[in-house]
NUGULO-583224 format. One line per 5 residues: their letters; for each residue x, y, z of C-alpha. Coordinates in steps of 0.5 Angstrom, whole numbers. Each point is the difference from the previous one (the first is absolute). Layout:
# NUGULO-583224
A> X:Y:Z ~ ...
//
This chain:
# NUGULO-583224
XXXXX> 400:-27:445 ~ 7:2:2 ~ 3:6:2 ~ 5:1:-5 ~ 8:-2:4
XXXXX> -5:-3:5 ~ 1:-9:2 ~ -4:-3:-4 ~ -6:-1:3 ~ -7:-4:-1
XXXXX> -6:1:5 ~ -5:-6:-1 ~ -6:-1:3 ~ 0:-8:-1 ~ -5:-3:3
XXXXX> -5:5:-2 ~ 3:0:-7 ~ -1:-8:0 ~ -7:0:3 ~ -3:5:-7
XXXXX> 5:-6:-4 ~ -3:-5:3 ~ -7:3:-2 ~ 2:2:-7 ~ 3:-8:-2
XXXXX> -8:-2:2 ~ -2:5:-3 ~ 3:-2:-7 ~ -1:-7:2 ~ -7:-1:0
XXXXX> -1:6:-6 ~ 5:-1:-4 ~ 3:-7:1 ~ -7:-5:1 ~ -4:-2:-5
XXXXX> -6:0:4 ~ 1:7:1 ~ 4:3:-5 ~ -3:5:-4 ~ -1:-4:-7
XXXXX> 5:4:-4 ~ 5:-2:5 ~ -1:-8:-1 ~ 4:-4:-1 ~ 0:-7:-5
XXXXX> 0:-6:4 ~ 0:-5:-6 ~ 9:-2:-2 ~ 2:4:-6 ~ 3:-4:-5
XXXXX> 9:2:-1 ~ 1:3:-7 ~ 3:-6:-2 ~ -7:-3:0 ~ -3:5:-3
XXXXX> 6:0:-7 ~ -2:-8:0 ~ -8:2:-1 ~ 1:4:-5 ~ 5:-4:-3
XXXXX> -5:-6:-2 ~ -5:5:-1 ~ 4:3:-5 ~ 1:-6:-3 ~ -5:-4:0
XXXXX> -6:4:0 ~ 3:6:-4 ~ 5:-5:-5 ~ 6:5:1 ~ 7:-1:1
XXXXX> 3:3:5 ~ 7:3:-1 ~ 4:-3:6 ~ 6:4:-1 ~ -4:7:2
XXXXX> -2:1:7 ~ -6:0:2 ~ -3:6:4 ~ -5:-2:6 ~ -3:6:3
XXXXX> -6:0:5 ~ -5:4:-3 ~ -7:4:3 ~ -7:3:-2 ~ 1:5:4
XXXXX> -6:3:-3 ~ -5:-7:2 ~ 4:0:7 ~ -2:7:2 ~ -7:0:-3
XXXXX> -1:-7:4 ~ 4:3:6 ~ -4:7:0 ~ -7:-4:0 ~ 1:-5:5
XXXXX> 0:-5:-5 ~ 7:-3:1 ~ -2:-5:5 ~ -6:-3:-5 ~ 3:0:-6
XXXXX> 6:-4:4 ~ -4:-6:1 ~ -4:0:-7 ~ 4:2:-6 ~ 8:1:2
XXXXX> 1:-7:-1 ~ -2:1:-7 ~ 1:8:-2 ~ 6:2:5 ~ 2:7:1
XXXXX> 7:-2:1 ~ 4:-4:-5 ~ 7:-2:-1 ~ 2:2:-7 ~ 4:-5:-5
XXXXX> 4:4:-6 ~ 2:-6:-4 ~ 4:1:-7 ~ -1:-3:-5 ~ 2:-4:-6
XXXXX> -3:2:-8 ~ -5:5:-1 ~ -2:1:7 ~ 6:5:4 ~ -3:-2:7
XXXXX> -7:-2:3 ~ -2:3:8 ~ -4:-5:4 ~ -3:1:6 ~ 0:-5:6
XXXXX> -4:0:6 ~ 4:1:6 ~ -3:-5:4 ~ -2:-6:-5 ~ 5:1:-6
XXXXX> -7:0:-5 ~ 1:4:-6 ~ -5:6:0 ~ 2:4:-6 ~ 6:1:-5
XXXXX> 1:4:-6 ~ 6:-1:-6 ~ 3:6:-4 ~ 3:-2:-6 ~ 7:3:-1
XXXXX> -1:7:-4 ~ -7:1:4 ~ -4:5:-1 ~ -6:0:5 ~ 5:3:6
XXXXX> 1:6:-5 ~ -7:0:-1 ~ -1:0:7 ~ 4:6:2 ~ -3:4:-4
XXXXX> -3:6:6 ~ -6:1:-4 ~ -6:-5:0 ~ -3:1:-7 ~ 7:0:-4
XXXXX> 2:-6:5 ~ -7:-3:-2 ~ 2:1:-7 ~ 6:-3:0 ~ -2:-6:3
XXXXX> -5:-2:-5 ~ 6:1:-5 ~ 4:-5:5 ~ -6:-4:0 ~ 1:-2:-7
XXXXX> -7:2:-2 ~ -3:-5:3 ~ -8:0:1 ~ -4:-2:7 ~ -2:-6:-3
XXXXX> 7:-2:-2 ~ 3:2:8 ~ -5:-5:2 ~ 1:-6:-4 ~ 7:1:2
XXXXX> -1:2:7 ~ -5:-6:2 ~ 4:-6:-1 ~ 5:4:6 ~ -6:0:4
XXXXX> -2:-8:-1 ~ 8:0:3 ~ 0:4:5 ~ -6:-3:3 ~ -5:5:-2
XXXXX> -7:-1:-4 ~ -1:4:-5 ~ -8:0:0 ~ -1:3:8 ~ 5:6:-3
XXXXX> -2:7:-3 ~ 4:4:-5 ~ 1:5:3 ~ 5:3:-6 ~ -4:5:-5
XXXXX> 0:-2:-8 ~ 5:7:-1 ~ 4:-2:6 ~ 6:-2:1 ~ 2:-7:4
XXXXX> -5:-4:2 ~ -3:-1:7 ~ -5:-5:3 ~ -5:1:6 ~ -2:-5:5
XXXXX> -6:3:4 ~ 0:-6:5 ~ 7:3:3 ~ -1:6:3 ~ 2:3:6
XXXXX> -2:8:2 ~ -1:4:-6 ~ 6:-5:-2 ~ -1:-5:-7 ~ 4:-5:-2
XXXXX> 3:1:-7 ~ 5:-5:-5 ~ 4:5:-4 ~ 3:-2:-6 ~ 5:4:-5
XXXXX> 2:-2:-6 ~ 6:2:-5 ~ 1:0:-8 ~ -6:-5:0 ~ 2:-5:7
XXXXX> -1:1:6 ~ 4:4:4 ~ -2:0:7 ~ -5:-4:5 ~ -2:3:6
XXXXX> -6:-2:5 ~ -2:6:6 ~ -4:3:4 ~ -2:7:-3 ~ 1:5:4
XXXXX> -6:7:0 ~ 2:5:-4 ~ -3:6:6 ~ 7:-4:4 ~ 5:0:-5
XXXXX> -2:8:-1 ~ 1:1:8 ~ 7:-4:-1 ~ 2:4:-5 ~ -2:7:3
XXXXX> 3:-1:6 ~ 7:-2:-3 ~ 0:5:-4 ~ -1:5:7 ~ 5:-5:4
XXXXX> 5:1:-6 ~ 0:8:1 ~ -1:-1:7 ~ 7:-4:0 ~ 3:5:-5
XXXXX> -1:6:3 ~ -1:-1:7 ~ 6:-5:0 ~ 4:0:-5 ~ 0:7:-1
XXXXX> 1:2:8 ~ 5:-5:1 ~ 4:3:-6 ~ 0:6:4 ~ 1:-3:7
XXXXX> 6:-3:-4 ~ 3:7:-3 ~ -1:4:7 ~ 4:-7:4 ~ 6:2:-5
XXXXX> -1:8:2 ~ 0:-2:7 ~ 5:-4:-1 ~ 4:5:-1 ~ -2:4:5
XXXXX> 1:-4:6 ~ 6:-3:-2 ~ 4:2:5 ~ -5:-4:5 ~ 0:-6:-4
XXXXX> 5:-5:-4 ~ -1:0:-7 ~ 3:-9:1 ~ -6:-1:5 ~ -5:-1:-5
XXXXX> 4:-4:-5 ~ 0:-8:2 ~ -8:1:1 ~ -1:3:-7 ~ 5:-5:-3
XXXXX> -4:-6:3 ~ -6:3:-3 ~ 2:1:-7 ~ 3:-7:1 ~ -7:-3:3
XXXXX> -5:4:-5 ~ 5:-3:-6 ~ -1:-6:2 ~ -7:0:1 ~ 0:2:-7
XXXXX> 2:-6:-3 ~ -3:-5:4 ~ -7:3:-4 ~ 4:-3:-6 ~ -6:-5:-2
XXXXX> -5:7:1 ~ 4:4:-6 ~ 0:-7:-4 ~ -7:-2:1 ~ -2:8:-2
XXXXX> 4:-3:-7 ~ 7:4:1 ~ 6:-3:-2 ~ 7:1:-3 ~ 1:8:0
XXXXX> -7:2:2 ~ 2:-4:7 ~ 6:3:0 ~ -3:7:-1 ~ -5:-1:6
XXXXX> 5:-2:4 ~ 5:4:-2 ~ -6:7:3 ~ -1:-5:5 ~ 8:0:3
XXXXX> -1:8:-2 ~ -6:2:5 ~ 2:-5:6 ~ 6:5:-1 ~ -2:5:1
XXXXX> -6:-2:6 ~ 8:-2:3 ~ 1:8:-2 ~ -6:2:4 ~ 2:-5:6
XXXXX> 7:3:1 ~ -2:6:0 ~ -5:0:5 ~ 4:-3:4 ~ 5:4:0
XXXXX> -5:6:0 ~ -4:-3:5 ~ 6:-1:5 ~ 2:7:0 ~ -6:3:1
XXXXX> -1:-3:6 ~ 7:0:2 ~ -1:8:-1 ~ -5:0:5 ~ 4:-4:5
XXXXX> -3:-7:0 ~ 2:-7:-2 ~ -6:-2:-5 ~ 5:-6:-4 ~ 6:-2:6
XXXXX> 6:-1:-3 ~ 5:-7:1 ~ 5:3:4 ~ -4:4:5 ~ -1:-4:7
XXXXX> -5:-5:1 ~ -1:0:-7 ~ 0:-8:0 ~ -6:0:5 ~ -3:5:-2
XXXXX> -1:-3:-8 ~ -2:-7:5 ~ -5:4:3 ~ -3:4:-5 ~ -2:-7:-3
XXXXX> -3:-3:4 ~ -5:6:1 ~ 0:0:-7 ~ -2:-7:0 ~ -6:2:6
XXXXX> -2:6:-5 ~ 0:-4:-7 ~ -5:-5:4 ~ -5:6:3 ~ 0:2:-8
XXXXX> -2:-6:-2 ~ -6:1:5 ~ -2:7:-2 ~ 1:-2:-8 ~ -6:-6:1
XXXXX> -4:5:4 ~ 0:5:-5 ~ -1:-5:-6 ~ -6:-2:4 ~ -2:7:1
XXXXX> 1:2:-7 ~ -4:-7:-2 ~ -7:2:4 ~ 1:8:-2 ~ 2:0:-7
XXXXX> -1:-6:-2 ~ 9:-1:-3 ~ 1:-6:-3 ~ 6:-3:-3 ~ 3:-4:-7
XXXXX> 6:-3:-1 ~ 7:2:-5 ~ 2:-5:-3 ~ 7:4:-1 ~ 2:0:7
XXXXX> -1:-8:2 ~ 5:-3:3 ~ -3:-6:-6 ~ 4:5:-5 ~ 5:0:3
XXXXX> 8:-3:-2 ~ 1:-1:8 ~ -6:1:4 ~ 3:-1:7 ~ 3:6:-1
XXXXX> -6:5:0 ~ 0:2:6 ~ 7:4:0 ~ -4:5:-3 ~ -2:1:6
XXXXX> 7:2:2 ~ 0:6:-7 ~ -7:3:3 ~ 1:0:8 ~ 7:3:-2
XXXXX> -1:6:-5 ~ -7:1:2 ~ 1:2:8 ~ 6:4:-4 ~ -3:4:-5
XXXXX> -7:1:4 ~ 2:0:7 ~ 7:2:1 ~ 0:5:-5 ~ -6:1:-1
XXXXX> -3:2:7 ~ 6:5:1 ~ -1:3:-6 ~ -8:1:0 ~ 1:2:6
XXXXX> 4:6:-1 ~ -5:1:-5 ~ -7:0:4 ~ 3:1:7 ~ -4:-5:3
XXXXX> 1:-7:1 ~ -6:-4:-1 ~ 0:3:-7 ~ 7:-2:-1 ~ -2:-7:1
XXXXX> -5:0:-5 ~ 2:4:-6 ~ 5:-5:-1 ~ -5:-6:2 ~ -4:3:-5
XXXXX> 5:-1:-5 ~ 2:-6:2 ~ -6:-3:0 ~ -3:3:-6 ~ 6:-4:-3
XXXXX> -4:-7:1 ~ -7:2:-4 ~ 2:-5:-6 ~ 0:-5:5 ~ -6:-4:-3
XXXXX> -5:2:5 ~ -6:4:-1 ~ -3:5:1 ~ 8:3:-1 ~ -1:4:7
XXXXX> 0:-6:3 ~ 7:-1:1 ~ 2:8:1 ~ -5:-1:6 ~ 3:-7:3
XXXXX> 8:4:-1 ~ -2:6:3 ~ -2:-2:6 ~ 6:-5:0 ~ 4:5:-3
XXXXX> -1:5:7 ~ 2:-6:4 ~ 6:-1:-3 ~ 0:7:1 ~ 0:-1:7
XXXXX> 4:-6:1 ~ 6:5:-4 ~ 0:6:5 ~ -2:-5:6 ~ 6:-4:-1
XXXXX> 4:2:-7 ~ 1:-2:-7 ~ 3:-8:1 ~ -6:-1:5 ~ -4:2:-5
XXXXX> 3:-3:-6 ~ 0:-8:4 ~ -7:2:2 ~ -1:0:-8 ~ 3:-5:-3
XXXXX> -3:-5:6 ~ -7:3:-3 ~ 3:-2:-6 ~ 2:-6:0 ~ -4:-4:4
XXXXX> -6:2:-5 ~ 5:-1:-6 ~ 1:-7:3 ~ -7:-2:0 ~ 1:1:-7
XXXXX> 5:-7:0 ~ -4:-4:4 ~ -7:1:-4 ~ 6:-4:-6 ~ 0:-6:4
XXXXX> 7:-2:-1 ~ 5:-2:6 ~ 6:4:-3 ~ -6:6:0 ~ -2:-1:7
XXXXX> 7:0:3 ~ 2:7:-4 ~ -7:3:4 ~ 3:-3:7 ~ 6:3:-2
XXXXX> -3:7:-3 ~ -3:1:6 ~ 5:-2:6 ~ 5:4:-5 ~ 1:7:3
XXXXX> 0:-3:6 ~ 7:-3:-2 ~ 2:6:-3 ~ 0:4:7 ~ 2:-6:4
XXXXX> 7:0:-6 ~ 1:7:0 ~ -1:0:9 ~ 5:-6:1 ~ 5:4:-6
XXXXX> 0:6:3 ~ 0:-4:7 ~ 7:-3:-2 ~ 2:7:-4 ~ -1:5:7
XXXXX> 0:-5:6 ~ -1:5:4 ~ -7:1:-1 ~ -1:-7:3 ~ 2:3:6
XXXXX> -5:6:0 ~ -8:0:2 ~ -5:-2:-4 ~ -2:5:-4 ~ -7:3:2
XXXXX> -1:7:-3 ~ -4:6:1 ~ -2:4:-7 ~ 2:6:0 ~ -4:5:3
XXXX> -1:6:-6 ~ -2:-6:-5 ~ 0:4:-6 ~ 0:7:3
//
């Protein structure tokens, strides 16, 4: 870090820093990458996806072949990736992925594409599941137009909701659900005479057991649910242990007060002392310095908001219900824009106010190669991080047992435009070294008066702000991020905020490409490339620029800097 009126300066040690990068992409390599060696939770499927397309074919003939339905071609329909988390975390958790992979995914899979067709008639639409891989149709159900099962089923309370759906039912006796139910059966390739009924005389819904197909404490079961004397719903699945369930539950609900109140609620105040010290230091500071980031912030979170326009939808939003969650959605990204800005300006003037240069300006010299370097080392840093991350995920798998599940809401498959996921990476490399390092270090500093605290409360908070991640236990990720928090820590007071900033989005965006390769598709492929290589090109753009606008910077030294000896004294 620069002493402030000083020449920019960027003292890196290139061959050391190269030879720990090198160590860290074999290490996420052969941990995180190989499927020989990967832990199960990170695998990847080798089988094609189908495209959507395929998928709305499938379940277009299946509605109207099998299910003797109309489809309205003037509706849309709405094709989601679906997840049974719940299954993939039980399986996942016991080490059971792996075997049930190769004995029953290719009949009960875990992850499906979701068709919503509207429909002509009674029927106001009909949801069928598709296989990813083979386009077989596994489940579908069908709501009439006024249907009064979702109502039933969002009754909180178990007995009146039990109570409700025998009224939705239609009165219809256990007798009378299986002769509806087993001619479905004999369709969906099913012999009645191997199942169990599963389903009590009092209860409601019908449900068969097949003893034969278990894995674990797991069991197959055929889920049928019926309304005003039809069937609504069939659903063939693996049962998931009531004693998991219950632990998902209780650490949601930790992870969820973890997250309102160590993050969301000392972020909040972080956000109102970055106002204050705003103020304060703003005769060291430039209340214009922190508008383009925070513009380009608002801009990118908007956008990702809209690309995950099929998860709105295939949660039945529409019409004024959409627009309303987009509308608090534009509201809170606008105030994270906030959040950001502030801190920024903020930031800058408490370490202005010391007299160092944490986040150097365009018109200081050598600026140009100053941000070139940073990049550079960013892309060395992001590269050890990605060594440290595997080794944490393999020393927190032998110790105590984390395990993963997967978040339907976050697929790049949900999304309108899925080769554009990782400019998320620019939104969390930006405002969190912002927030948490270049305001929150100083600011902790004046607080704690000693470094090292300074660096991890922020980290804490950061880090705690990660714990609904579908990641158990929910320290699991508060353990990861704060020991790759402290780093960044490291890489900011060692060489400022831009070099920590491009070592985030690095860390970010090669990870996120991984997502679009796992999608298979040329168009994917290409845009995780250009993910990867993109902040590489941004201080390539921004040092040739600078070059052209300042030539005399052309004409000085390479910059190699020393940080400034006082540190944060």
């Amino acid at each position: 870090m620069n002493p402030v009126g000083q020449p920019l300066q960027l003292k890196v040690n290139y061959k050391r820093l190269g030879v720990f990068a090198v160590i860290g992409l074999v290490l996420f390599v052969l941990f995180q990458i190989l499927p020989s060696t990967a832990s199960e939770t990170l695998e990847q499927q080798n089988t094609k996806v189908i495209s959507k397309e395929q998928a709305l074919s499938a379940a277009e003939t299946f509605a109207q072949d099998t299910l003797h339905l109309q489809i309205d071609k003037n509706k849309d329909a709405v094709i989601t990736y679906q997840s049974s988390s719940d299954l993939f975390g039980y399986l996942s958790r016991e080490k059971l992925l792996e075997k049930y992979n190769k004995t029953y995914e290719k009949n009960y899979p875990y992850d499906v594409f979701r068709v919503r067709l509207a429909t002509q008639g009674e029927n106001s639409s009909a949801s069928v599941d598709v296989h990813m891989n083979s386009s077989k149709v596994v489940a579908f159900s069908v709501t009439p137009r006024y249907s009064k099962y979702a109502a039933a089923m969002a009754e909180p309370n178990k007995e009146l909701r039990e109570s409700k759906l025998k009224i939705v039912e239609g009165d219809l006796s256990l007798q009378d659900k299986q002769q509806l139910a087993e001619p479905w059966l004999q369709q969906m390739g099913y012999n009645a005479g191997k199942l169990e009924v599963s389903t009590g005389r009092s209860g409601t819904g019908l449900v068969y057991t097949d003893p034969a197909q278990s894995i674990g404490s797991s069991m197959l079961q055929i889920k049928f649910t019926f309304e005003d004397g039809a069937i609504h719903s069939f659903q063939p699945a693996f049962s998931v242990p009531e004693s998991h369930m219950a632990y998902v539950s209780q650490q949601t609900s930790l992870a969820k007060w973890l997250t309102m109140l160590g993050y969301g609620l000392l972020t909040f105040v972080l956000g109102v002392l970055a106002i204050v010290y705003s103020a304060l230091t703003r005769h060291h500071t430039s209340f214009k310095r922190g508008i383009f980031l925070s513009v380009f912030y608002f801009a990118v979170a908007t956008f990702s908001s809209y690309n995950l326009l099929p998860v709105y939808k295939a949660e039945g939003l529409s019409g004024f219900g959409l627009s309303l969650a987009l509308v608090f959605q534009t509201f809170f990204n606008m105030v994270m824009a906030a959040l950001l800005y502030f801190s920024l300006v903020g930031g800058d003037g408490l370490w202005r106010k010391r007299g160092l240069n944490a986040w150097a300006r365009a018109k200081e010299p050598g600026y140009g190669s100053y941000v070139l370097h940073s990049m550079f080392t960013g892309y060395l840093w992001a590269f050890i991080l990605m060594g440290v991350q595997s080794v944490i995920y393999i020393v927190l798998d032998k110790s105590i047992h984390s395990w993963s599940t997967t978040d339907a809401t976050q697929s790049p498959y949900n999304m309108l435009y899925p080769w554009l996921l990782p400019i998320m990476a620019w939104m969390a490399g930006i405002s969190e070294e912002a927030v948490y390092r270049l305001f929150g270090i100083p600011m902790m500093k004046k607080l704690v008066k000693n470094t090292f605290l300074a660096c991890l409360i922020p980290t804490l908070i950061w880090a705690f702000g990660h714990t609904l991640y579908p990641i158990f236990p929910v320290y699991t990720r508060p353990i990861e991020l704060t020991v790759i928090g402290l780093l960044f820590s490291f890489i900011f007071l060692k060489h400022g905020y831009i070099a920590a900033m491009f070592s985030h989005v690095v860390f970010d965006s090669v990870l996120m490409s991984f997502s679009l390769f796992a999608l298979g598709d040329v168009p994917d492929i290409l845009a995780g490339i250009v993910t990867i290589v993109m902040p590489a090109i941004v201080g390539y753009v921004v040092y040739l620029y600078n070059r052209k606008k300042y030539p005399t910077e052309t004409k000085k030294e390479p910059y190699v800097m020393t940080p400034h000896p006082e540190g944060l004294q």
